[in-house]
Biotite code that builds the C-alpha atoms (Angstrom):
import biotite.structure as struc

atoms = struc.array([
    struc.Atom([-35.817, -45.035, 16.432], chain_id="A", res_id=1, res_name="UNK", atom_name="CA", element="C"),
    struc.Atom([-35.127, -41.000, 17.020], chain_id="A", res_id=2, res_name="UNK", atom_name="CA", element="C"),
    struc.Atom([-34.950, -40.129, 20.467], chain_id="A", res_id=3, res_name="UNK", atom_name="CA", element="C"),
    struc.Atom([-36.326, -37.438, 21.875], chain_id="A", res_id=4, res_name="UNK", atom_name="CA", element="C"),
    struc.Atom([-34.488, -34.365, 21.778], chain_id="A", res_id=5, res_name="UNK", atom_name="CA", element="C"),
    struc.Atom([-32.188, -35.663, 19.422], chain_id="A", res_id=6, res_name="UNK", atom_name="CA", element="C"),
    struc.Atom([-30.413, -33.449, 16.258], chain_id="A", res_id=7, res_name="UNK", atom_name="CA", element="C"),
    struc.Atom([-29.029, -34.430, 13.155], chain_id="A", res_id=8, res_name="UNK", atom_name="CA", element="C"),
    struc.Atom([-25.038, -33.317, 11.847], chain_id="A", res_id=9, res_name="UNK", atom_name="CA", element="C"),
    struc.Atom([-25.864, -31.551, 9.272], chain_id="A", res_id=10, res_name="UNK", atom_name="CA", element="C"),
    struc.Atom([-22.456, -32.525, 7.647], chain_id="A", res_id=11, res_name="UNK", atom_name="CA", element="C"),
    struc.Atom([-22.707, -36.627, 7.720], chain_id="A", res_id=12, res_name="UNK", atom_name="CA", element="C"),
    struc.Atom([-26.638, -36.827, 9.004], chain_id="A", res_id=13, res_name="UNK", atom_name="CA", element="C"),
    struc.Atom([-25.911, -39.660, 11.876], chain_id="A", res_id=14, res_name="UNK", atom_name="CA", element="C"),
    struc.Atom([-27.893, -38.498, 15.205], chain_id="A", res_id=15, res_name="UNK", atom_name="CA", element="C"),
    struc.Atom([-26.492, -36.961, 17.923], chain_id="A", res_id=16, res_name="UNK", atom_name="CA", element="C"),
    struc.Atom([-28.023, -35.971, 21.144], chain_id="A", res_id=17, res_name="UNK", atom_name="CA", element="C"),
    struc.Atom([-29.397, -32.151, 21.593], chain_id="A", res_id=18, res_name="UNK", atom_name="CA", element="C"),
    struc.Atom([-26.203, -31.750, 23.390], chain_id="A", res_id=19, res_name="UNK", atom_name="CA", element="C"),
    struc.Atom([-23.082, -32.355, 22.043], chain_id="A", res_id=20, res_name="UNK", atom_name="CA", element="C"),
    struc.Atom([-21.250, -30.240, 21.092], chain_id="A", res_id=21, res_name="UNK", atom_name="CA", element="C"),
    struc.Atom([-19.131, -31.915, 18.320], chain_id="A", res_id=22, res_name="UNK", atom_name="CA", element="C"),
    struc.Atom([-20.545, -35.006, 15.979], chain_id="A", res_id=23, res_name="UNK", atom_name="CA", element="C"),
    struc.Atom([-19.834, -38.396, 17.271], chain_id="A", res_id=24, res_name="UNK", atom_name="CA", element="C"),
    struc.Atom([-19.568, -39.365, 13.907], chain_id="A", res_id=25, res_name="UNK", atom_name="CA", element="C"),
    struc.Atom([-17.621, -37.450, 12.253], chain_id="A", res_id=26, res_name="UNK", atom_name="CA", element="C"),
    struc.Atom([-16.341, -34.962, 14.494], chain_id="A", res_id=27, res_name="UNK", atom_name="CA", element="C"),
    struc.Atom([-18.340, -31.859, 12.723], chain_id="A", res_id=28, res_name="UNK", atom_name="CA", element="C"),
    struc.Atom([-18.782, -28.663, 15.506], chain_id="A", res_id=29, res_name="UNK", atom_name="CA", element="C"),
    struc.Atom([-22.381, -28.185, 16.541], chain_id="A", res_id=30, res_name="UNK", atom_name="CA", element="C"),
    struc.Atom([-21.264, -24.702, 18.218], chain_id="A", res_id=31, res_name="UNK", atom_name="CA", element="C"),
    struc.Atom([-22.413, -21.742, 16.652], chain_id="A", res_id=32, res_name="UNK", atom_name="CA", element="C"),
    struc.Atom([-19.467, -19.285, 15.290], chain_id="A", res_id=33, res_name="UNK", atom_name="CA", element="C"),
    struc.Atom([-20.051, -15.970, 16.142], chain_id="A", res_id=34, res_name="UNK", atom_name="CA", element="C"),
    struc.Atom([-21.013, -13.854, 12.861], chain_id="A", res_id=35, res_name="UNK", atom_name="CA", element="C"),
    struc.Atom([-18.600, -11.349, 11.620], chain_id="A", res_id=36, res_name="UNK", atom_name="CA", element="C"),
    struc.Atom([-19.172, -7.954, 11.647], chain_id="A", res_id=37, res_name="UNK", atom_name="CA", element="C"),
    struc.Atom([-21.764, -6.726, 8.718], chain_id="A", res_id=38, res_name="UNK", atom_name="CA", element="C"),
    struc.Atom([-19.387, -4.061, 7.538], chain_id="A", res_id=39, res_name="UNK", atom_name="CA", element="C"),
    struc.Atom([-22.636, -3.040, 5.236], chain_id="A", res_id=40, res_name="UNK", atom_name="CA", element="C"),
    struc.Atom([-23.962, -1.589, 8.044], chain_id="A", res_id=41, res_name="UNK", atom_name="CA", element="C"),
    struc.Atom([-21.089, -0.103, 9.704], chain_id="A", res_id=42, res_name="UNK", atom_name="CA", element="C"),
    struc.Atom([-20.743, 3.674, 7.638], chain_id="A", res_id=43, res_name="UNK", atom_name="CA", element="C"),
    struc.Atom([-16.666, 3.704, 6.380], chain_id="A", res_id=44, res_name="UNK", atom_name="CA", element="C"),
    struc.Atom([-14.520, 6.185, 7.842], chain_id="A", res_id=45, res_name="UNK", atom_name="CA", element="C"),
    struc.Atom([-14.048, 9.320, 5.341], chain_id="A", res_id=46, res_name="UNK", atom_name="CA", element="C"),
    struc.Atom([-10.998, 10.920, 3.435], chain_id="A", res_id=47, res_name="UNK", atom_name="CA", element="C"),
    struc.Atom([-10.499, 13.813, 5.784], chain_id="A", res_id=48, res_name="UNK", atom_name="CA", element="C"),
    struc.Atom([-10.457, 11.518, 9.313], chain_id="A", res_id=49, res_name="UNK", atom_name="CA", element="C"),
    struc.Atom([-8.027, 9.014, 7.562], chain_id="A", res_id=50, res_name="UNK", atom_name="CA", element="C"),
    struc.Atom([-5.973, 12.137, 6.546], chain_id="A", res_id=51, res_name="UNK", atom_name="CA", element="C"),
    struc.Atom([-5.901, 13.420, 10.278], chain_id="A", res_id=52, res_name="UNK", atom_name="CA", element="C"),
    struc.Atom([-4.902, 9.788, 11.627], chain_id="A", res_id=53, res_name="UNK", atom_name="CA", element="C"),
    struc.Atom([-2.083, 9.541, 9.273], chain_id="A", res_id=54, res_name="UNK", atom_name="CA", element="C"),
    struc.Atom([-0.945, 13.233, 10.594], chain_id="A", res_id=55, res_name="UNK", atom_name="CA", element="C"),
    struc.Atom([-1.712, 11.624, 14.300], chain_id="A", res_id=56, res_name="UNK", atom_name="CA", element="C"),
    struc.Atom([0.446, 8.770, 13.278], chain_id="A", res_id=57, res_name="UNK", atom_name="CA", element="C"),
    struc.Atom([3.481, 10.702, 11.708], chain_id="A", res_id=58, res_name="UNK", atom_name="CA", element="C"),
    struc.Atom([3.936, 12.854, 14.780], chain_id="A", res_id=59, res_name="UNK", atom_name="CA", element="C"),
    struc.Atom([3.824, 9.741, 16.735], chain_id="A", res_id=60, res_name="UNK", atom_name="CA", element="C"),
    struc.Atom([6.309, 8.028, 14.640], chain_id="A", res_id=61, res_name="UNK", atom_name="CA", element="C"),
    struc.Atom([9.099, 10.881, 14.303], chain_id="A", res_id=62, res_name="UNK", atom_name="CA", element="C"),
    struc.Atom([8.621, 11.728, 17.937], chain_id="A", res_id=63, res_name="UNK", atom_name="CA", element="C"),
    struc.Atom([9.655, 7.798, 18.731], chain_id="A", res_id=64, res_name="UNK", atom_name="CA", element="C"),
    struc.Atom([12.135, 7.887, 16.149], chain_id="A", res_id=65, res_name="UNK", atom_name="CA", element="C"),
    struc.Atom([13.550, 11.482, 16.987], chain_id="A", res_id=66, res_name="UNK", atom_name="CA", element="C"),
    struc.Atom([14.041, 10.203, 20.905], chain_id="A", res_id=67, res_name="UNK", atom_name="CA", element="C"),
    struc.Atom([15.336, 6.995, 19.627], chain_id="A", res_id=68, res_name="UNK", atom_name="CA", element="C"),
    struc.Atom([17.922, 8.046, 17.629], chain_id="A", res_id=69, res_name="UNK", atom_name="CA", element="C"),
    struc.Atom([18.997, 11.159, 20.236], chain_id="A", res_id=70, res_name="UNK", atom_name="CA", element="C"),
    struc.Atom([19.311, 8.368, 23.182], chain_id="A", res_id=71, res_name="UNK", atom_name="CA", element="C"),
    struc.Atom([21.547, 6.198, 20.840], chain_id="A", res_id=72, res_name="UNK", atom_name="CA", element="C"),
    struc.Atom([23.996, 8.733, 19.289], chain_id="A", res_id=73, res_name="UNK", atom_name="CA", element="C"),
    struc.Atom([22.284, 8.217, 16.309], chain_id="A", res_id=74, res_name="UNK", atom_name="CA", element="C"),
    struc.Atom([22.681, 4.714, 16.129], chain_id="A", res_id=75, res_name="UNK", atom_name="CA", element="C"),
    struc.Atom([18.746, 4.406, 16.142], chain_id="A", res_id=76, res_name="UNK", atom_name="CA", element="C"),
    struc.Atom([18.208, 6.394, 12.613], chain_id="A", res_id=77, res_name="UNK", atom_name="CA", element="C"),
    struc.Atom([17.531, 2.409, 11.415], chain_id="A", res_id=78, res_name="UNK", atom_name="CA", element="C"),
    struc.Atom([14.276, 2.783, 12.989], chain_id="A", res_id=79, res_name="UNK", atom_name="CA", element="C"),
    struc.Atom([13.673, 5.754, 10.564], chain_id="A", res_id=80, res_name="UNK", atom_name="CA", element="C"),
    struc.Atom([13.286, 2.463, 7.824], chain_id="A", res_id=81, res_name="UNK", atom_name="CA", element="C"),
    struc.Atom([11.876, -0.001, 10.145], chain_id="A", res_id=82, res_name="UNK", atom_name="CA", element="C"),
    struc.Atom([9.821, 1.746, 12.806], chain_id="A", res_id=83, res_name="UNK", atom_name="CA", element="C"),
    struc.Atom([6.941, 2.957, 10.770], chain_id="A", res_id=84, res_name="UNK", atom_name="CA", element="C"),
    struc.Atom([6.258, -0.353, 9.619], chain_id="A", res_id=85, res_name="UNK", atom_name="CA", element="C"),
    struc.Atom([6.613, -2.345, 12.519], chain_id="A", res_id=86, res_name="UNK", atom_name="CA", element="C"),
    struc.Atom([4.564, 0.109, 14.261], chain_id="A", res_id=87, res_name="UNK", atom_name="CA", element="C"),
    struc.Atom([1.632, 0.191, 11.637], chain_id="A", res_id=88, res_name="UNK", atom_name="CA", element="C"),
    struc.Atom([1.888, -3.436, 11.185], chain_id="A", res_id=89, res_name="UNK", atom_name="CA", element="C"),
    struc.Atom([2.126, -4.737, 15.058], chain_id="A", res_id=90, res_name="UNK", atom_name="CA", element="C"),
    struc.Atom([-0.637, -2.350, 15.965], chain_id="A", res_id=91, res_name="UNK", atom_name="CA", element="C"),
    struc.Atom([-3.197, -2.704, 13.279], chain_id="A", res_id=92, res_name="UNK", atom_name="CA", element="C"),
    struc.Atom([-2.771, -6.598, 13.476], chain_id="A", res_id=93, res_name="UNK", atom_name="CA", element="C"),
    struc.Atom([-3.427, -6.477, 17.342], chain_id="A", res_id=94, res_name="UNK", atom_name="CA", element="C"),
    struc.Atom([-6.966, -6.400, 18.993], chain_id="A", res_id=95, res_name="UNK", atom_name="CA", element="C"),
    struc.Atom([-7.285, -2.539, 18.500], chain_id="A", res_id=96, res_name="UNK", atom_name="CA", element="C"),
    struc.Atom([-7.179, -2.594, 14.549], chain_id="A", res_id=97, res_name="UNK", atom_name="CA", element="C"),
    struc.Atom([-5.864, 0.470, 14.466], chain_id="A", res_id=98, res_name="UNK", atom_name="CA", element="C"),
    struc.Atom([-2.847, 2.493, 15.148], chain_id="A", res_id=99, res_name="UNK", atom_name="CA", element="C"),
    struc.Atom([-3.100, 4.790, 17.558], chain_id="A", res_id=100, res_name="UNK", atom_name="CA", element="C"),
    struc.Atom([-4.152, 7.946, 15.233], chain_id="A", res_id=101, res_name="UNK", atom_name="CA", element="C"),
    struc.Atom([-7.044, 5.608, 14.096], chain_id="A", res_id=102, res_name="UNK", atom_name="CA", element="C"),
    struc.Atom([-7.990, 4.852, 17.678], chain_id="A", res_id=103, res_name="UNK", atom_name="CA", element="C"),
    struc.Atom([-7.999, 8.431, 18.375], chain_id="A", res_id=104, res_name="UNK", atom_name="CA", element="C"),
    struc.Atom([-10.302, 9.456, 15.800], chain_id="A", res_id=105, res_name="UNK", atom_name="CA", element="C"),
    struc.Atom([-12.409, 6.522, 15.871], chain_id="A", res_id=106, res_name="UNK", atom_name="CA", element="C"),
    struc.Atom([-11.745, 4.025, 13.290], chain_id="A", res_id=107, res_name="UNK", atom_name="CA", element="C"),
    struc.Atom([-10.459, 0.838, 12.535], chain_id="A", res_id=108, res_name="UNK", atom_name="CA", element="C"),
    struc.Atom([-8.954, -1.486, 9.965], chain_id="A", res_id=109, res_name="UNK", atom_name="CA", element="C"),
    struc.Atom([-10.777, -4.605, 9.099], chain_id="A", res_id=110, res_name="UNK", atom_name="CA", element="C"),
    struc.Atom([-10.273, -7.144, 6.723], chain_id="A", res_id=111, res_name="UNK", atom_name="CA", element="C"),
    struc.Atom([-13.659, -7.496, 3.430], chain_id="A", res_id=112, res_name="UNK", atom_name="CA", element="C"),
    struc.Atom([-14.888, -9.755, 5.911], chain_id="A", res_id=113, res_name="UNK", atom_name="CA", element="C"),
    struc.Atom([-15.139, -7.083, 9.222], chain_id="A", res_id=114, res_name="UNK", atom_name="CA", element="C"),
    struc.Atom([-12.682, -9.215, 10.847], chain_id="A", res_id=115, res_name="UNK", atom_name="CA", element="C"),
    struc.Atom([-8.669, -8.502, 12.365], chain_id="A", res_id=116, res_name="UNK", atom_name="CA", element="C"),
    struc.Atom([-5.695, -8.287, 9.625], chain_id="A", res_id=117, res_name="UNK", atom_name="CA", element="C"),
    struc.Atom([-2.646, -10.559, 10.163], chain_id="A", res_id=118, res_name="UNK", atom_name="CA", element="C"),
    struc.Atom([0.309, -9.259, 10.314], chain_id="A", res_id=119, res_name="UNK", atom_name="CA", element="C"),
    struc.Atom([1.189, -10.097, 7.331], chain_id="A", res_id=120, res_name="UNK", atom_name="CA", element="C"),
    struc.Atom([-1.635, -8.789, 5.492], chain_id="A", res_id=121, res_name="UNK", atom_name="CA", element="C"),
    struc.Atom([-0.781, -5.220, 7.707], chain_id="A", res_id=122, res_name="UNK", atom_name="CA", element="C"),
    struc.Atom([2.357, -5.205, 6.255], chain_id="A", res_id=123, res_name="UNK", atom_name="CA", element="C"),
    struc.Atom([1.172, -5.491, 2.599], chain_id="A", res_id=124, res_name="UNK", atom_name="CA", element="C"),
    struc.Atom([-1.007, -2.725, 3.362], chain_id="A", res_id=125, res_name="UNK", atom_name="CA", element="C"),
    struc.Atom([1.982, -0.773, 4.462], chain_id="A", res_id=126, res_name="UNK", atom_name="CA", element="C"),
    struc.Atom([4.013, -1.048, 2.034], chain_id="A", res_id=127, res_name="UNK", atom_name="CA", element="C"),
    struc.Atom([1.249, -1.040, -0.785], chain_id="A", res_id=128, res_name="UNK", atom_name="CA", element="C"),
    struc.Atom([1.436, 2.714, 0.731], chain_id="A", res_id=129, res_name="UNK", atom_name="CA", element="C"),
    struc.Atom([4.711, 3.396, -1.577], chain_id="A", res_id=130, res_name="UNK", atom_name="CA", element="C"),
    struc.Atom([2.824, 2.456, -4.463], chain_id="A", res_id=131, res_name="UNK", atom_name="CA", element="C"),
    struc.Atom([0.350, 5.388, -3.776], chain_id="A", res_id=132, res_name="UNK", atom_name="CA", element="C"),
    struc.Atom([3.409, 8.168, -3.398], chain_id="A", res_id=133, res_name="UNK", atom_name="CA", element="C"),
    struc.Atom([4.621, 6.923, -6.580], chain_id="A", res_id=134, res_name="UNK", atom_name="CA", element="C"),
    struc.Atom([1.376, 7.737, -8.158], chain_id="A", res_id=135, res_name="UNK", atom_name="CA", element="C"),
    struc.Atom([1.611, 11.702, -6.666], chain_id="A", res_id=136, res_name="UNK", atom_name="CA", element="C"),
    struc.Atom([-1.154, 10.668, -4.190], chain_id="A", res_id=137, res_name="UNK", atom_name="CA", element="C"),
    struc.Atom([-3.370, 9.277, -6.329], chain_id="A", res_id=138, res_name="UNK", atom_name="CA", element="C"),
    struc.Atom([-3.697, 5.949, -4.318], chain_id="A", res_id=139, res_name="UNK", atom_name="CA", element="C"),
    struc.Atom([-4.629, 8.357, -1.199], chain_id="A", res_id=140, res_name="UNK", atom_name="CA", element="C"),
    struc.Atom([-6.785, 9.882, -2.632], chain_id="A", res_id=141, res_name="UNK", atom_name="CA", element="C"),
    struc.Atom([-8.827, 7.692, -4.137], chain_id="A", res_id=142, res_name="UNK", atom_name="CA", element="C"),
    struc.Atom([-10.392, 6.663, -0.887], chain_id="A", res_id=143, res_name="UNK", atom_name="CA", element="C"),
    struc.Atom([-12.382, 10.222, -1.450], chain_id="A", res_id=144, res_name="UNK", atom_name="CA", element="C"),
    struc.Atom([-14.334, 8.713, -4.270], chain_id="A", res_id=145, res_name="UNK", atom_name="CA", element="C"),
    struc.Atom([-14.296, 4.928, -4.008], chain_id="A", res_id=146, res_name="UNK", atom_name="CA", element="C"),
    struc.Atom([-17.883, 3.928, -2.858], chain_id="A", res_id=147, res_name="UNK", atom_name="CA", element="C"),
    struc.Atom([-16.289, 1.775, 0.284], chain_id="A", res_id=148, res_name="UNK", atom_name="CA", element="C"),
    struc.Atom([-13.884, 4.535, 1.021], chain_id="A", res_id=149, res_name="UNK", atom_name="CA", element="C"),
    struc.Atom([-10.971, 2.365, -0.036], chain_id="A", res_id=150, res_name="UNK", atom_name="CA", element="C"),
    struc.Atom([-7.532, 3.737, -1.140], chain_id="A", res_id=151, res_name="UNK", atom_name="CA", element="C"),
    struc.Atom([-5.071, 1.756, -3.082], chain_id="A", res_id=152, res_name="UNK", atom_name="CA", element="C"),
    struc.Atom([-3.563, 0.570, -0.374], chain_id="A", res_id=153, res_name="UNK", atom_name="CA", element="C"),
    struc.Atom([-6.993, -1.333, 0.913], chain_id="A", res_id=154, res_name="UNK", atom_name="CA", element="C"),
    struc.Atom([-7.830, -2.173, -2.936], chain_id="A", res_id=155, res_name="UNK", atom_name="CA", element="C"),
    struc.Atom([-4.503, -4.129, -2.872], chain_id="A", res_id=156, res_name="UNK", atom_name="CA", element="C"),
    struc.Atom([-4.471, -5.554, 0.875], chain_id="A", res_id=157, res_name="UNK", atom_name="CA", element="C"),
    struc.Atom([-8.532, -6.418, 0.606], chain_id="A", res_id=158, res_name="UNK", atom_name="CA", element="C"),
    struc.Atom([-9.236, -4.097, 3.561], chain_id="A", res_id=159, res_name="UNK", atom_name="CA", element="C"),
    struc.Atom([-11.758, -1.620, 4.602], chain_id="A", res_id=160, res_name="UNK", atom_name="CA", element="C"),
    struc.Atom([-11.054, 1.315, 7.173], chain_id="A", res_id=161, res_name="UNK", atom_name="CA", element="C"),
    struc.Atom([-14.640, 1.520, 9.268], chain_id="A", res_id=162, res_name="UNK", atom_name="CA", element="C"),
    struc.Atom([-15.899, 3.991, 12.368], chain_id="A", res_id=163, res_name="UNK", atom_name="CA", element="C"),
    struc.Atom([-15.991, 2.366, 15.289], chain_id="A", res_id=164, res_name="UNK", atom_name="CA", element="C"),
])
């Protein structure tokens, strides 16, 4: 007998009542996942404001690194290694998906599926970067012609770079 008001799993079949929120079965989730974000309609951010968050970013980072290394007697010139990609990393990983040069100029880093990077997946990225100075600038400036606006660096790390 089916009682009223009564849904099916739609991963075993047994039936469950409208309410539950997980199978009694088998345990399957009845709650809905919020969809990601259709990057198809979101337009991707362009050569020229990537170029001007990168220049947003650099000052940033040499400023921090400049300071740094002042207050320490130089001790702190290790950050001249570390701090750019701890900085790109921790901050494009972290709810903003951007750096702060991004942010700025409106626009964010998101993984193919419009959702947030790891950290991990950040620091690929970053240091998928090198490849593209090795290539004069190639990799950069590829994102000028690519029909997602990807670089290199995104090609390799399966990222997109999007306006807000």
């Amino acid at each position: 007998m089916i009682k009223s008001g009564a849904m099916f799993c739609p991963k075993c079949g047994q039936q469950n009542d409208n309410r539950a929120v997980y199978c009694q079965s088998c345990g399957h989730s009845f709650q809905i996942k919020p969809a990601p974000i259709d990057v198809a309609s979101e337009p991707y951010a362009g050569f020229w404001v990537r170029f001007g968050a990168v220049l947003i970013d650099a000052i940033i980072v040499a400023a921090a690194t400049g300071i740094l290394t002042a207050i320490t007697f130089g001790a702190g010139v290790i950050l001249f290694f570390f701090g750019p990609w701890i900085y790109e990393a921790w901050m494009m990983s972290s709810e903003w998906q951007a750096t702060v040069g991004k942010r700025a100029l409106g626009i964010k880093v998101t993984g193919l599926d419009g959702g947030r990077i790891s950290f991990a997946r950040a620091t690929g990225r970053h240091f998928a970067k090198y490849i593209s100075l090795c290539l004069l600038f190639v990799g950069y400036i590829m994102a000028a012609f690519t029909a997602r606006k990807q670089a290199l660096h995104d090609l390799i790390a399966e990222t997109l770079v999007v306006n807000q």
